[in-house]
N, C-alpha and C positions, 0 to 999 in steps of 0.2 A: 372335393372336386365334384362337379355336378357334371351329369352326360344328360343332353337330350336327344332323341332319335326322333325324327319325324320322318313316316312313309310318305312315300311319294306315289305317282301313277303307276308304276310297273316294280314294285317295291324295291325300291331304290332304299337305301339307308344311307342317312345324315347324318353327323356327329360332332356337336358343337361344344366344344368346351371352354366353361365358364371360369373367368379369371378366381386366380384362388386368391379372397380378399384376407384370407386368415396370412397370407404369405406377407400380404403388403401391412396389415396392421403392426406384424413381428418387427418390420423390417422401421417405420415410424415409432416404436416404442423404442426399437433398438438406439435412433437417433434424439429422442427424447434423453434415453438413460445417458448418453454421450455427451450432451448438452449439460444435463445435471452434473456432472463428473467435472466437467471444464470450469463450469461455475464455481465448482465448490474450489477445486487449485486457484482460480484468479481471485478470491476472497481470503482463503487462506495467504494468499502473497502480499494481499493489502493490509490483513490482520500483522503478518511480519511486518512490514513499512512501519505501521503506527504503532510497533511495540518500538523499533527501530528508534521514530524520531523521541518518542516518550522517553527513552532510554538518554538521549540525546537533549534533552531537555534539561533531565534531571541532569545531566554531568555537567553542562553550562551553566543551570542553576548553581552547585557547589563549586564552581571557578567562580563564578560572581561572590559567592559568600564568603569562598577562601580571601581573594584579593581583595575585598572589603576588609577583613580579619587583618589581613597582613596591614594595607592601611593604615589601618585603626591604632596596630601596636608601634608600627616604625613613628607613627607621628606622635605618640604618647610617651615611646620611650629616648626619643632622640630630641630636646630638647635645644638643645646649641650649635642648630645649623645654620649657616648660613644664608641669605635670602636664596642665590644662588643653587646649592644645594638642595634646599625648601622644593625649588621648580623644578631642579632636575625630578627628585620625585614624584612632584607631581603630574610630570611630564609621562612618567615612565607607567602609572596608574590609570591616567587619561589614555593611553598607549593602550593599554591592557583593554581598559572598559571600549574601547572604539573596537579592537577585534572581535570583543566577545558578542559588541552590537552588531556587527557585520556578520559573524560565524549566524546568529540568531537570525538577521532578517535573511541571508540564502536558505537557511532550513525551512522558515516561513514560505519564500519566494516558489522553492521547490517541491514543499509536499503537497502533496493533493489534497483536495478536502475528503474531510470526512463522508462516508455513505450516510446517504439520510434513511 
């Protein structure tokens, strides 16, 4: 804090005191440090999401590989089905692959993009 005194005609005293800027820079660091703090929770929460959908990718991915596998053996191992039956299966796989393309495009539709 700073004091000035200036006499006057009949020594009068003055006393002006000057704004403490040491107070105000505390008080702007303090809101800087606040700001950094905020930042780093709202990246860490994006960091969660994209381990989230990553997570969620892989587990779609092995639904797709699984019901391809299964595919692959019921059609290899079952030989003497009927046309009928042929479609029912193939109905019930087409079924499969259609949710897992729908479950895929909402996750697309809904994650954010990545920070550049």
């Amino acid at each position: 804090m700073n004091v000035n005194v200036t006499l006057s005609g009949e020594i009068g005293v003055t006393v002006r005191q000057q704004v403490d800027i040491s107070a105000k820079l505390d008080r702007v660091i303090a809101l800087l440090t606040a700001v950094i703090v905020k930042e780093g929770r709202i990246m860490a929460s994006i960091e969660e999401v994209i381990t989230a959908t990553e997570e969620q990718k892989t587990v779609l991915d092995s639904l797709v590989t699984f019901v391809q596998g299964l595919k692959d053996q019921i059609s290899n191992q079952v030989d003497d089905l009927s046309a009928a039956q042929q479609a029912q299966i193939d109905q019930i796989f087409a079924t499969v692959q259609s949710n897992t393309q729908e479950a895929a495009d909402a996750m697309v539709a809904n994650t954010p993009a990545a920070p550049a």
